[in-house]
Structures are given as structure tokens and as C-alpha cells.
VEXDREN-2710 file (C-alpha; in Angstrom, 1 decimal):
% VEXDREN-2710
k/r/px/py/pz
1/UNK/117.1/178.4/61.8
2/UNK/115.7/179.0/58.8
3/UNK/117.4/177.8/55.0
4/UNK/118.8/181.3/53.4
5/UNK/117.6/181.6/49.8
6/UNK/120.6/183.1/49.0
7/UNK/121.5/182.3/44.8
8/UNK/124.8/181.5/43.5
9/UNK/126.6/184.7/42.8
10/UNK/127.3/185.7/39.2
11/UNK/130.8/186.1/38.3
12/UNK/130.6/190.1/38.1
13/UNK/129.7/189.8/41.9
14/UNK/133.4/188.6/43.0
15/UNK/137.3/189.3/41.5
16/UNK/137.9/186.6/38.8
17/UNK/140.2/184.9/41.6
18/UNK/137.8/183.7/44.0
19/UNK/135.7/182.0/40.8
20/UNK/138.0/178.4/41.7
21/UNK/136.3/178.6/45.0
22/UNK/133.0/179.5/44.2
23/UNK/133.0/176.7/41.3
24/UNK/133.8/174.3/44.0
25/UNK/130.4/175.5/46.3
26/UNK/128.0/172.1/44.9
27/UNK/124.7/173.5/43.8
28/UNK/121.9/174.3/46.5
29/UNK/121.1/176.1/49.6
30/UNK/124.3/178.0/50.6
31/UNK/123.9/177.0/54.6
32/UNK/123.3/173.7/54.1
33/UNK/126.1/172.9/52.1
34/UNK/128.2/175.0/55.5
35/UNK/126.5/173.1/57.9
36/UNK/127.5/169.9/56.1
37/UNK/131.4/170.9/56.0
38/UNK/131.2/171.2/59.3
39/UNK/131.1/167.6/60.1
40/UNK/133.2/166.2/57.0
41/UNK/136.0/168.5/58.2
42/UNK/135.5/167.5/61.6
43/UNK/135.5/163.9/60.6
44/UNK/138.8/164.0/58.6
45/UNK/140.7/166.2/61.8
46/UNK/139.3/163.6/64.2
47/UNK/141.5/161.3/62.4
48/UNK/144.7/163.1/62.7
49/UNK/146.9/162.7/65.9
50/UNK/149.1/165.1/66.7
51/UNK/152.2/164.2/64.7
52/UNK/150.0/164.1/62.0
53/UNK/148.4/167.8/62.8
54/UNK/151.9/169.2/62.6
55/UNK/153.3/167.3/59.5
56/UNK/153.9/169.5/56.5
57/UNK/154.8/167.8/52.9
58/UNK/157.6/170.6/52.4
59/UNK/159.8/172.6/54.4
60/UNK/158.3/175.8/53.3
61/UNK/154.6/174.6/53.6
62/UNK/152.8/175.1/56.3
63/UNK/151.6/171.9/58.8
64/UNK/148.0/171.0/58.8
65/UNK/147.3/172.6/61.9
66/UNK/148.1/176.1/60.4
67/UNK/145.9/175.0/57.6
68/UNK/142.7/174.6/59.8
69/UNK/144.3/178.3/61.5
70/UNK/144.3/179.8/58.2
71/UNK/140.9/178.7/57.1
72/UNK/139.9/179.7/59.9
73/UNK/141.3/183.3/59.7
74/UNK/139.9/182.9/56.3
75/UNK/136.1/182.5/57.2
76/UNK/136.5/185.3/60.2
77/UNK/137.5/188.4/57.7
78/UNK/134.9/187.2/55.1
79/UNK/132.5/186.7/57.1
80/UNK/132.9/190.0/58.9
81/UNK/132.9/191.5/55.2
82/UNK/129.5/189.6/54.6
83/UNK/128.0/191.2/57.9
84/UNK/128.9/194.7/56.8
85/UNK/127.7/195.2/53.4
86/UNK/124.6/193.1/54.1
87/UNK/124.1/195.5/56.5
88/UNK/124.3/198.5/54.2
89/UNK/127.9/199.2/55.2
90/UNK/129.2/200.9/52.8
91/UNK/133.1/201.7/54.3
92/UNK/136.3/199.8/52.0
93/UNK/137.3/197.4/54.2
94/UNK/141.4/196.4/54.1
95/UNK/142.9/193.6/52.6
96/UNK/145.1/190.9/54.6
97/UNK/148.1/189.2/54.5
98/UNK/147.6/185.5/55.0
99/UNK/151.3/184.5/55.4
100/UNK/151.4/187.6/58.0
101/UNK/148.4/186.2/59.8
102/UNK/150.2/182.5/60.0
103/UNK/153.6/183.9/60.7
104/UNK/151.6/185.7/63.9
105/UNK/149.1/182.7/65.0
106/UNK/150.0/180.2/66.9
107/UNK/148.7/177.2/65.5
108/UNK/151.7/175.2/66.0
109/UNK/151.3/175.6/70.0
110/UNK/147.7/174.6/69.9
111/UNK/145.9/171.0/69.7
112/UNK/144.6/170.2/67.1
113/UNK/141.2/169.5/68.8
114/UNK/141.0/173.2/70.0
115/UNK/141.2/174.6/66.8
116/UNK/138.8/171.8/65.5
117/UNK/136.4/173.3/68.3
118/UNK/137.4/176.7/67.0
119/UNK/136.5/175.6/63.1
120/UNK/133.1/174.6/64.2
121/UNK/132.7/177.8/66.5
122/UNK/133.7/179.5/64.0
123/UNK/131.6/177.9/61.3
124/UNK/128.0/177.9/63.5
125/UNK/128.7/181.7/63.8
126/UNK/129.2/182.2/59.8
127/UNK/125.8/179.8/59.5
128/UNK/123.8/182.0/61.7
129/UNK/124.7/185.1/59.4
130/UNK/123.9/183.7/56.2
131/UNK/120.9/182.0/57.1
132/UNK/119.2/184.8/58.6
133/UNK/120.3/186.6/55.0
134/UNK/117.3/187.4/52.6
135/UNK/117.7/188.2/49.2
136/UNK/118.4/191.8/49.2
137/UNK/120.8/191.1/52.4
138/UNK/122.7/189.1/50.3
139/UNK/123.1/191.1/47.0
140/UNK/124.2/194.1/48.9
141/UNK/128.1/194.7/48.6
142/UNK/130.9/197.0/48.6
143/UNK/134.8/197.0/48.5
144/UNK/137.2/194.7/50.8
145/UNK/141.1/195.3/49.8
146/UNK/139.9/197.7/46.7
147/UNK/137.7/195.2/44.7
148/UNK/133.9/195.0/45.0
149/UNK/132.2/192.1/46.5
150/UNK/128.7/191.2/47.6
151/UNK/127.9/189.6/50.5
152/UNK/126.5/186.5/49.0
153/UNK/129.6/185.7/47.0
154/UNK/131.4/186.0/50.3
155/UNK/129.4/182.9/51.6
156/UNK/130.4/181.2/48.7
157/UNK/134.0/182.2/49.2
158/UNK/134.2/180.6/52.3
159/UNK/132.6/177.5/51.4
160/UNK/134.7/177.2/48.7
161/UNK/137.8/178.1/50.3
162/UNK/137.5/175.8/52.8
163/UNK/136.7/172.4/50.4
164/UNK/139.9/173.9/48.4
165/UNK/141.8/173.2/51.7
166/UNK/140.5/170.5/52.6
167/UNK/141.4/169.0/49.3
168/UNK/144.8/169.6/49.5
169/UNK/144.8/168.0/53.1
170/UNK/143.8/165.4/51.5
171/UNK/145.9/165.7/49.0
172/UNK/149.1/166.2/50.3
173/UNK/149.1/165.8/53.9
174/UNK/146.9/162.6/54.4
END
């Protein structure tokens, strides 16, 4: 597998929004700093039993194992954005409801080691796509839930997204 070259996104490349987790992406190749998550998030669930995977720190919160669930759901619809409009895709995609999408998984039911498995499934998948990304691949876009995006900001998006969660594991959870 080869390193993408992909460069940091400028901020007219993403909705101001997703700029606190694109400021959290460290500096360097884009698929290396995925493939490293991989095993620091893996790490820090390997240490959680399963009391711990379905503590929440309020009543209204959700419990840590819909928190990998979520990030997960995360990196599958930005990921799939990424694949279209590096591929010259240029249909709107729709927007998504995150509390809809926890409200309708069923994290809560599942160990926490199968959705680790799934996180780093899930994770390998979104590596392949960016790393075999050139350039031009990369700086393609188009619209997801009405506001344009390119492909490469979506890689930052999810590496971002998920050191944003797994800060506030941290956080507030552990």
C-alpha cells in the first residue's frame, strides 16, 4: 500500500463546522496518521470491560459502546462521500441524523470487542481508499447534505472526528 500524498485541505474545501476536526488531524501523510488511530483506539477499548463499555457519565449521554457505533457510522457515510466525488461523482448526496442512526443501532446489544473488530474493519477499508487517492482524486468534490466538500477534507474529517471522540472517552468516560 502505497502513502497517499493527499495535502491538508484548505478551509474553503469543508463547512466551517468540520474545521475543529480537521485542526485536530496532526500534520503529515493523511493514512498514516489513520493507520496509527487504529491501534491507539484499539489499545484504550482493550482496556474497557463490559461495565465499563456501557457506562455513560449522564443520563442523556450515550455509553461508550454507542460512541465507537457512532464513529463508526461516522467514518462509513464519509467515507462513501470520499469514494464518490473522487470518483467524479457528481450526485448531492443526503445528510444524516446521528441521534437517528444511534436511536436505530444496536450498540448496546453488542460486545464491545465486536464493534472494536468492526472499528478496525471499518478503518482498513477507509485506509485502502485514501491511500490509493492521488492528488486530483482527492481535490475532487461535490455536495453531501447541501454543502460542498472534497474528498480529501473528508479524510480529514474522519480522522479528526474520531480523535474528537476519543478525547472525550477519555475525557469523560475513562
Amino acid at each position: 500500500m502505497t502513502n497517499s500524498s493527499l495535502p491538508r485541505p484548505a478551509a474553503s474545501e469543508f463547512e466551517p463546522y468540520y474545521q475543529k476536526y480537521v485542526a485536530l488531524v496532526p500534520d503529515g501523510d493523511l493514512v498514516s496518521v489513520l493507520a496509527t488511530q487504529i491501534d491507539a483506539t484499539l489499545t484504550l477499548l482493550a482496556g474497557l470491560d463490559e461495565t465499563q463499555a456501557n457506562h455513560r457519565y449522564a443520563p442523556d449521554k450515550w455509553t461508550v459502546k454507542q460512541v465507537i457505533e457512532h464513529m463508526i457510522d461516522v467514518e462509513r457515510v464519509m467515507a462513501y462521500r470520499a469514494f464518490r466525488f473522487s470518483r467524479a461523482d457528481a450526485t448531492d448526496l443526503p445528510g444524516f441524523e446521528e441521534n437517528d442512526y444511534a436511536r436505530a443501532g444496536r450498540a448496546t446489544h453488542l460486545r464491545l470487542a465486536d464493534l472494536a473488530t468492526a472499528f478496525a474493519h471499518m478503518r482498513t477499508t477507509t485506509i485502502d481508499l485514501f491511500a490509493a487517492m492521488d492528488e486530483t482524486m482527492g481535490a475532487r468534490g461535490g455536495t453531501a447534505n447541501g454543502a460542498s466538500v472534497t474528498a480529501r477534507a473528508l479524510g480529514y474529517i474522519i480522522a479528526g472526528h474520531e480523535r474528537h471522540h476519543v478525547g472525550i472517552l477519555k475525557e469523560r468516560y475513562l
